[in-house]
N, CA and C atoms as an extended XYZ file, in Angstrom:
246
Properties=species:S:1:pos:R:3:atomname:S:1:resname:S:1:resid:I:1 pbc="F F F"
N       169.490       67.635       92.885 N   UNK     1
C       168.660       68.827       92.850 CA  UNK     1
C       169.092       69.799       91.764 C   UNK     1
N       170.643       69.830       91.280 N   UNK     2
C       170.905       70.517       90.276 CA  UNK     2
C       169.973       70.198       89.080 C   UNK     2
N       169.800       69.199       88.722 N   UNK     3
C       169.587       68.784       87.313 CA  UNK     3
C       168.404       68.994       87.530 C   UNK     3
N       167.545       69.213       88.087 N   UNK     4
C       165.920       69.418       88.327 CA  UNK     4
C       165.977       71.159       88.403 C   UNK     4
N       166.779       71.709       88.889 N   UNK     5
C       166.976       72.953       88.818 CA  UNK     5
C       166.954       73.380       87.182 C   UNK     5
N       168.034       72.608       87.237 N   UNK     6
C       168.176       72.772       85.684 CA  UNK     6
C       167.335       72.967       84.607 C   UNK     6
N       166.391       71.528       84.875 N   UNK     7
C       165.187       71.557       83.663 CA  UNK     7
C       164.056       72.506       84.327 C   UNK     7
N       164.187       72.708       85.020 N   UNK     8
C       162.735       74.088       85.836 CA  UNK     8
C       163.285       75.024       84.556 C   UNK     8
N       165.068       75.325       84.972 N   UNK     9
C       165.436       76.763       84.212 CA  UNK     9
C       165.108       76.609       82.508 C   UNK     9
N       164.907       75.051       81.749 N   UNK    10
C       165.428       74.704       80.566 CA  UNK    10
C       163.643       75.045       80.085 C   UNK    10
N       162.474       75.118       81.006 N   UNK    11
C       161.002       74.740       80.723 CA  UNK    11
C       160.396       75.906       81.698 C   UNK    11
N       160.272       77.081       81.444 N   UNK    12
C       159.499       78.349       81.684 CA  UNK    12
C       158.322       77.877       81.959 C   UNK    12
N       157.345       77.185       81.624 N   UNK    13
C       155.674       76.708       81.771 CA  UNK    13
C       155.948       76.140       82.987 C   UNK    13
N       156.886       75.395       82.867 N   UNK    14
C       156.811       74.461       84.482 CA  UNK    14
C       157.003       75.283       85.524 C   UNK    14
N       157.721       76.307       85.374 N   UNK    15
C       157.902       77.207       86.737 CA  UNK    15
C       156.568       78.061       86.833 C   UNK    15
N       155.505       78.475       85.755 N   UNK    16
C       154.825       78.998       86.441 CA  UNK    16
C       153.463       77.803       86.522 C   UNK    16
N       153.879       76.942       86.037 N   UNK    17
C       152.533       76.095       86.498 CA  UNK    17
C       152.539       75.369       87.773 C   UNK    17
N       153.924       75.735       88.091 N   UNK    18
C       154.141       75.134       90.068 CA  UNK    18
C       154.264       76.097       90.311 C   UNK    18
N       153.639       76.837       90.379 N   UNK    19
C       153.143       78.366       91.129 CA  UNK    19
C       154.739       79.072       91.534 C   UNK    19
N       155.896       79.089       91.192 N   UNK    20
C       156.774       79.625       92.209 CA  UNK    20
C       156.738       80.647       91.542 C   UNK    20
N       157.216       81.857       92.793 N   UNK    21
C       157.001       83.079       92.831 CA  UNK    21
C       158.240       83.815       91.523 C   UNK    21
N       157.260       84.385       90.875 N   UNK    22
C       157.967       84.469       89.201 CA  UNK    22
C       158.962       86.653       89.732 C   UNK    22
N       159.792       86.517       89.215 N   UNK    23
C       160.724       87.380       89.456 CA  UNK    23
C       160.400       88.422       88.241 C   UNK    23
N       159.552       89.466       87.861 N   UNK    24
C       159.285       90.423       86.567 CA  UNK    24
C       160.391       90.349       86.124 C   UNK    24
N       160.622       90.146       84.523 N   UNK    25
C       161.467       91.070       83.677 CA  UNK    25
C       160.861       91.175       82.245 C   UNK    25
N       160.341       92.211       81.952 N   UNK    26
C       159.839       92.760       80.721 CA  UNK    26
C       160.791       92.944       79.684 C   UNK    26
N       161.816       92.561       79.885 N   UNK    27
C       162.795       92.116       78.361 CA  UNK    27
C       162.979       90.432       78.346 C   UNK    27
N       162.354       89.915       79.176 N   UNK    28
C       162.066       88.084       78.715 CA  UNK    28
C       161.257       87.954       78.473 C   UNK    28
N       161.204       86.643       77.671 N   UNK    29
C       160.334       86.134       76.442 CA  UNK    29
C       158.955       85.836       77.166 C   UNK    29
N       159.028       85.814       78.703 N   UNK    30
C       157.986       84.971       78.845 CA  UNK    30
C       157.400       86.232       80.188 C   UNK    30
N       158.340       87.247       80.256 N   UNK    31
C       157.708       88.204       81.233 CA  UNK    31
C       158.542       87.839       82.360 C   UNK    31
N       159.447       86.863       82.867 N   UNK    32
C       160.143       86.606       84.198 CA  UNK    32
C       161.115       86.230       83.960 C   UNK    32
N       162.095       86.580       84.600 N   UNK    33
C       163.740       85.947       84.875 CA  UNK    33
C       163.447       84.951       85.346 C   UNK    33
N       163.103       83.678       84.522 N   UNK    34
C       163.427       82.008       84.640 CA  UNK    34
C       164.123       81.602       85.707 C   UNK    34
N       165.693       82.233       85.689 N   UNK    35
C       166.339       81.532       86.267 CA  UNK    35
C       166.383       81.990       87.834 C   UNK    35
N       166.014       83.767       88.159 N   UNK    36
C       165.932       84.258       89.439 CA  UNK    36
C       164.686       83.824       90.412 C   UNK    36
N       163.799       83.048       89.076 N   UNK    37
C       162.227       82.865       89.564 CA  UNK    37
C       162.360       81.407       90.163 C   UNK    37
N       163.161       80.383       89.853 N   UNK    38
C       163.359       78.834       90.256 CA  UNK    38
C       164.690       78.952       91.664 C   UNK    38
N       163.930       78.512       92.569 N   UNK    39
C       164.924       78.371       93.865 CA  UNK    39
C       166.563       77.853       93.607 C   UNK    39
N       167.095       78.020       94.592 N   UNK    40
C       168.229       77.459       94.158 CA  UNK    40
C       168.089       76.060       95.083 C   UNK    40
N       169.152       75.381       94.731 N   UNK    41
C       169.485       73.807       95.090 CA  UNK    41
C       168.691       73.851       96.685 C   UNK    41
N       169.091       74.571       97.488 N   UNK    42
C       168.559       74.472       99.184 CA  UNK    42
C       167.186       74.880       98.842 C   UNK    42
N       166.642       75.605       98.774 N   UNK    43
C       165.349       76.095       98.638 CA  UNK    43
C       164.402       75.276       97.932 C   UNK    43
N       165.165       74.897       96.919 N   UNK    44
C       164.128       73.399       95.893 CA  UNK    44
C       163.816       72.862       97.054 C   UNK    44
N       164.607       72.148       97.792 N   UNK    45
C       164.422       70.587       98.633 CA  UNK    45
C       163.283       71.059      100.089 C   UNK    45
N       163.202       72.295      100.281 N   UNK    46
C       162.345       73.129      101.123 CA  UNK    46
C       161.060       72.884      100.150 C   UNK    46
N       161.322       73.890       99.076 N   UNK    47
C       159.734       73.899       97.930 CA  UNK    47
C       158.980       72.433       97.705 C   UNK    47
N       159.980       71.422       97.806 N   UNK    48
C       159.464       70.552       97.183 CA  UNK    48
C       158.493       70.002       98.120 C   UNK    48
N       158.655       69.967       99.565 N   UNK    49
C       157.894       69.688      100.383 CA  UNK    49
C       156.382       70.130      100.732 C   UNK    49
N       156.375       71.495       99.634 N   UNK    50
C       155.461       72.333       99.812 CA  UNK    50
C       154.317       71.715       98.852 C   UNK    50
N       154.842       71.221       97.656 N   UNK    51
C       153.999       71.469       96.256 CA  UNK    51
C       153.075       70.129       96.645 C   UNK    51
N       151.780       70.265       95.939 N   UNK    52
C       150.827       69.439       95.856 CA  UNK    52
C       151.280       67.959       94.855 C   UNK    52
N       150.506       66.882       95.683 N   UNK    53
C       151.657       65.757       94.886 CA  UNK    53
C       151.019       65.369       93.361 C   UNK    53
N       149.987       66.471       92.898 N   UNK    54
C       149.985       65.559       91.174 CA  UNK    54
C       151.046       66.738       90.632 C   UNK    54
N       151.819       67.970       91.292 N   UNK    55
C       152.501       68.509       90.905 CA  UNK    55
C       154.108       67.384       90.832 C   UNK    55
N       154.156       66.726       91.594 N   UNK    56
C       155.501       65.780       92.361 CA  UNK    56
C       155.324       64.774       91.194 C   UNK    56
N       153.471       63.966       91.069 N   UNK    57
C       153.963       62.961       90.267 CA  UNK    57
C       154.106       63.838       88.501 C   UNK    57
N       153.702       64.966       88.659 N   UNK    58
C       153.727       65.435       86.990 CA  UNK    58
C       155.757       65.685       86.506 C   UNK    58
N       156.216       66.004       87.899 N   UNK    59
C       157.766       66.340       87.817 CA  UNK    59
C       158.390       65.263       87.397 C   UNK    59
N       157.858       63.881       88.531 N   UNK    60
C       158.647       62.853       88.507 CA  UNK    60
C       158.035       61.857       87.181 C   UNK    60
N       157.300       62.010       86.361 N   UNK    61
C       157.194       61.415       85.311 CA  UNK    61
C       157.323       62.047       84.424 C   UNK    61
N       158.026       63.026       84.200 N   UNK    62
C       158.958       63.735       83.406 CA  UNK    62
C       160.399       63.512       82.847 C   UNK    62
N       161.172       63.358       84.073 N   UNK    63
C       162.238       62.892       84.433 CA  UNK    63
C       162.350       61.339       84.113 C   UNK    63
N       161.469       60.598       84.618 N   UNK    64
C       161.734       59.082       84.153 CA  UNK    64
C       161.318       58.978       82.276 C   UNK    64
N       160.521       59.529       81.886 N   UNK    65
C       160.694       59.557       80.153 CA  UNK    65
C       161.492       60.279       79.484 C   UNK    65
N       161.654       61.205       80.106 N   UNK    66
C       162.565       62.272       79.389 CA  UNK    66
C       164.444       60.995       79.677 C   UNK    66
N       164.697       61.139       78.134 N   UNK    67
C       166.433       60.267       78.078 CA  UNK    67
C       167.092       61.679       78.456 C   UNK    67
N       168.272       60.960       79.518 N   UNK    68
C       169.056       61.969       79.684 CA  UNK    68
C       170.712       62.009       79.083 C   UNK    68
N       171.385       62.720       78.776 N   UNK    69
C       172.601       62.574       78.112 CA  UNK    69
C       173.497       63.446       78.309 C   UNK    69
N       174.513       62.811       78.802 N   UNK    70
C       175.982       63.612       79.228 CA  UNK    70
C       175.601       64.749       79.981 C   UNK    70
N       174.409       65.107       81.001 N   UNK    71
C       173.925       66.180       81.763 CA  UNK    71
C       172.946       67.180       80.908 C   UNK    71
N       171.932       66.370       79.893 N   UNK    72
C       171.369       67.238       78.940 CA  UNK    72
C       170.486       66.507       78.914 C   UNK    72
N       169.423       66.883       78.425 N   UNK    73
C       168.264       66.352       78.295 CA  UNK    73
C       168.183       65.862       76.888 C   UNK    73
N       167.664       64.951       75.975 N   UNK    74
C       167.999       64.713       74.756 CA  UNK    74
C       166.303       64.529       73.936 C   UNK    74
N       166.635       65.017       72.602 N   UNK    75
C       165.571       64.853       72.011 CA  UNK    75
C       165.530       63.402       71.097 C   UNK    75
N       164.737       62.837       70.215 N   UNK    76
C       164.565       61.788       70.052 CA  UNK    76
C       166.120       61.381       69.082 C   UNK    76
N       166.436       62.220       68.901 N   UNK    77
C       167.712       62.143       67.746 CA  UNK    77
C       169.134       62.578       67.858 C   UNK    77
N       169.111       62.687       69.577 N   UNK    78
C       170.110       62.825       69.960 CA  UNK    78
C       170.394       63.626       71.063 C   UNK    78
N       171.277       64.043       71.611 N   UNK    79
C       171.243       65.138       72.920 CA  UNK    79
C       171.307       66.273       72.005 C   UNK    79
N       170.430       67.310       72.948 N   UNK    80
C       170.393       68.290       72.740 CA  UNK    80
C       171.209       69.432       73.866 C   UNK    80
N       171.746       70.444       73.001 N   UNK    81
C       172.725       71.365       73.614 CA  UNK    81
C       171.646       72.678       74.430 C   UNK    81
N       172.382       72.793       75.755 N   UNK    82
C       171.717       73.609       76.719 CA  UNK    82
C       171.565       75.007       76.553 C   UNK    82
């Protein structure tokens, strides 16, 4: 659940396109504290039960294409730093 935490915190669109309840902050880039707005580890495994499943299969075919590396997500040319 960390590492899914993780990429919620690493991909701003994904947290508000699975509707979770976005936390204001008008000095972020995107209008919300990312990281106060994505549940933590217990609360994911609660949320996840909640979300509609082309939200589940859009997560989980993310994760299976996306290469992962040394706890990073990697771009085509190598891991990329968090």
């Amino acid at each position: 659940m960390s590492d899914l935490r993780a990429y919620l915190i690493a991909h701003p669109a994904l947290v508000y396109w699975l509707s979770f309840a976005r936390v204001p902050d008008p000095t972020a880039p995107h209008g919300f504290a990312v990281a106060a707005s994505v549940p933590t580890r217990r609360q994911l495994g609660t949320v996840l039960h909640t979300l509609p499943n082309p939200a589940l299969q859009f997560l989980l075919t993310s994760f299976k294409t996306g290469r992962y590396c040394a706890g990073r997500f990697a771009a085509a040319d190598g891991c990329v730093p968090r």
